[in-house]
C-alpha positions in Angstrom: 23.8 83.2 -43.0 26.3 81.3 -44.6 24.4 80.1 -47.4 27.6 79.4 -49.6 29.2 77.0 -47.2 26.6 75.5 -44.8 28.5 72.2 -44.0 29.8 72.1 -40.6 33.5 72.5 -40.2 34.5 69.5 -38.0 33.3 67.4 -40.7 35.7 69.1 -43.6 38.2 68.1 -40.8 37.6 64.0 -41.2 37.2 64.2 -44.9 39.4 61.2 -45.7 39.0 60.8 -49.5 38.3 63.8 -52.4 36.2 63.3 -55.2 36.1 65.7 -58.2 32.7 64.9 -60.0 31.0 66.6 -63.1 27.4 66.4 -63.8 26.9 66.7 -67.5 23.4 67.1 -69.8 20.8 64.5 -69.3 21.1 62.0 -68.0 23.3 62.9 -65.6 26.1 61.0 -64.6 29.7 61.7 -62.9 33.5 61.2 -63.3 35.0 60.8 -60.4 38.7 60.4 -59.4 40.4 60.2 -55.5 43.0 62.6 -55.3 45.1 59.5 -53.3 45.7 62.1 -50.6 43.7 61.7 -47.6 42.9 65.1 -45.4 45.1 65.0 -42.4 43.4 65.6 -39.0 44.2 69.2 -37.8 45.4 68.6 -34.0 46.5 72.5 -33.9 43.8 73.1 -31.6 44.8 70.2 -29.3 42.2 68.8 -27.5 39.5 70.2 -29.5 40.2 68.8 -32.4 39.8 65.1 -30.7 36.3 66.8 -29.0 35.4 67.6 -32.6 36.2 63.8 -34.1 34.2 62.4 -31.1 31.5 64.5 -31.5 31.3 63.9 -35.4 31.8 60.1 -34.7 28.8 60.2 -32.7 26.8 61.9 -35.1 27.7 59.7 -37.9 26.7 56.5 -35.7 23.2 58.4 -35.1 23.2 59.0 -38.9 23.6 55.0 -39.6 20.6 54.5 -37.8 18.5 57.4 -39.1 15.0 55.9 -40.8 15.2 58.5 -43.2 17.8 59.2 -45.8 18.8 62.9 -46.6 17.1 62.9 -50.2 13.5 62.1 -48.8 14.1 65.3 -46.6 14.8 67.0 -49.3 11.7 65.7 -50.7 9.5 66.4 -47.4 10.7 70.2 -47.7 10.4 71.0 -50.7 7.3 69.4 -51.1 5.8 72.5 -48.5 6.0 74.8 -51.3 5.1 74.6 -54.9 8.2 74.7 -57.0 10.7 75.4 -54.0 14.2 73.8 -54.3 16.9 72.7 -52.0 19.8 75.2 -51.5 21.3 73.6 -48.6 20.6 70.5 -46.4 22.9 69.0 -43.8 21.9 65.8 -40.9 22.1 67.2 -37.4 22.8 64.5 -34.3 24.1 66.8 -31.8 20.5 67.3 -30.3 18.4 64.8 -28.2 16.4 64.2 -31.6 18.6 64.0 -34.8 16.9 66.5 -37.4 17.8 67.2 -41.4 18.3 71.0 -41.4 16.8 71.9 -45.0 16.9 75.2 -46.6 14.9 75.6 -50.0 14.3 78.5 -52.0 11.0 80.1 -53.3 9.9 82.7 -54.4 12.8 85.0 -53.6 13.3 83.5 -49.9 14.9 81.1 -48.1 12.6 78.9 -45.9 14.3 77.1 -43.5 13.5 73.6 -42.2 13.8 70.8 -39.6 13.0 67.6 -40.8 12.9 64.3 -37.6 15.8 61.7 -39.2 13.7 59.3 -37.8 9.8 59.9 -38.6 10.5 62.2 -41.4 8.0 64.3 -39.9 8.3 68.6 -39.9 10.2 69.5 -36.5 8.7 73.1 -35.0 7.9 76.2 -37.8 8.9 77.6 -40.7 11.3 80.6 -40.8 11.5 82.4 -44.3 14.3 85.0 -45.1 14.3 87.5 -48.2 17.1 87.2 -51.0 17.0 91.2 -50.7 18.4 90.8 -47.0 21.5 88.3 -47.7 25.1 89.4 -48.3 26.1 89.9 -51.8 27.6 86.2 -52.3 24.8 84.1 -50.7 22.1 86.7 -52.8 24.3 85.7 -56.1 25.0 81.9 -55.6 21.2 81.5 -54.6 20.1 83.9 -58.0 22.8 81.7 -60.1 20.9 78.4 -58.8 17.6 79.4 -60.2 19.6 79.3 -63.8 21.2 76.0 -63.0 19.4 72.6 -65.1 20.0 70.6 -62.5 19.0 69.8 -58.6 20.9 69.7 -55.6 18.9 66.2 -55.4 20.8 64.8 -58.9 23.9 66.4 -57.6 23.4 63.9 -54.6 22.3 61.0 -56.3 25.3 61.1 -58.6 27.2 61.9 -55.5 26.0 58.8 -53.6 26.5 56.7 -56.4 30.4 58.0 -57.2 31.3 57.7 -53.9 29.3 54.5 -52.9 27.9 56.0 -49.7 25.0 58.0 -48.2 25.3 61.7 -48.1 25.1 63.4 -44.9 25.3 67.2 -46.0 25.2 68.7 -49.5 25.2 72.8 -50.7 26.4 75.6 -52.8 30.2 76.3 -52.8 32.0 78.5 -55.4 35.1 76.8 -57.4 37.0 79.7 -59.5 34.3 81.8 -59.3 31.8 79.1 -60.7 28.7 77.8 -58.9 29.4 74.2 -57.7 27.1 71.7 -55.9 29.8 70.0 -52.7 28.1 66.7 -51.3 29.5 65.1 -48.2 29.0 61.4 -48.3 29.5 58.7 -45.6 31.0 55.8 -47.3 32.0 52.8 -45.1 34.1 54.5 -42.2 35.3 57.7 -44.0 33.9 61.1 -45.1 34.2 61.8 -48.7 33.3 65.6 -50.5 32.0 65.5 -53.9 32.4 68.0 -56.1 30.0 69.0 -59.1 29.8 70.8 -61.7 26.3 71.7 -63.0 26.2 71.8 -66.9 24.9 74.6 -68.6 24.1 76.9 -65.7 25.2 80.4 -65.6 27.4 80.1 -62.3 29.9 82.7 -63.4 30.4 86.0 -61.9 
């Protein structure tokens, strides 16, 4: 379970635009600055790699059309348990129904979650997973977000808002060995990652 790095790799691959984004005390807001290099389309794997920008292509159009936006399936899953909060979340149009795959911990699991892009409503069961039965990494980055002040849903709203798009995938990532939230956002044509910085949690190892 890669808890740590959930987005989908094809995606990292059309990432046209970086954004380096820190959220400070409340209210939160964000700095954001392009790094004026834009990611260059690995074609090493030939005719994958064109497979892999079709396939993401097609997803993002699905995504333009999608009824409901990835925070209010954050909201629908968390909303199933008391307390719960959103570890990792990421919009999913390769299947005949496009779903929001949401994982939330509480209570010392990880419950895992399809929410319908279109209806908003709860796609099949539940599936719940102990902390005690994760690697080492996913058990501390998920142990460090319980300390953190804020939400991965601020670390998307500023995300949204610094990078003028809707976000399509949003989780944990570790930057020099501190906790950091990474939000994929679609903005216009191109796929920018934002980076955040939560203040005043205890992310270090």
């Amino acid at each position: 379970m890669e808890t740590a790095n959930m987005r989908t790799p094809r995606w990292r691959q059309l990432l046209a635009i970086v954004l380096v984004a820190i959220i400070l005390p409340a209210p939160v807001h964000a700095n954001a600055s392009s790094t004026d290099e834009q990611a260059s389309l690995r074609n090493e794997a030939g005719d994958g790699a064109a497979s892999d920008q079709q396939a993401v292509s097609r997803e993002l159009a699905i995504f333009r059309g999608s009824a409901v936006s990835l925070s209010q399936a954050m909201a629908i899953a968390e909303a199933l348990h008391t307390g719960a909060t959103t570890a990792d979340v990421s919009f999913d149009g390769a299947s005949d129904s496009p779903v929001y795959r949401v994982k939330t911990l509480h209570n010392d699991r990880i419950w895992q979650h399809a929410i319908d892009a279109t209806t908003g409503k709860i796609v099949g069961g539940e599936a719940a997973l102990p902390l005690k039965e994760l690697d080492a990494e996913d058990r501390s980055n998920l142990v460090a977000l319980k300390t953190i002040r804020h939400r991965l849903a601020d670390a998307v709203r500023v995300a949204e808002r610094a990078a003028s798009g809707k976000a399509v995938s949003g989780g944990l990532i570790r930057e020099r060995g501190r906790l950091n939230f990474a939000i994929v956002v679609m903005s216009g044509s191109d796929l920018k990652e934002v980076i955040l910085e939560p203040h005043g949690g205890a992310g270090r190892r």
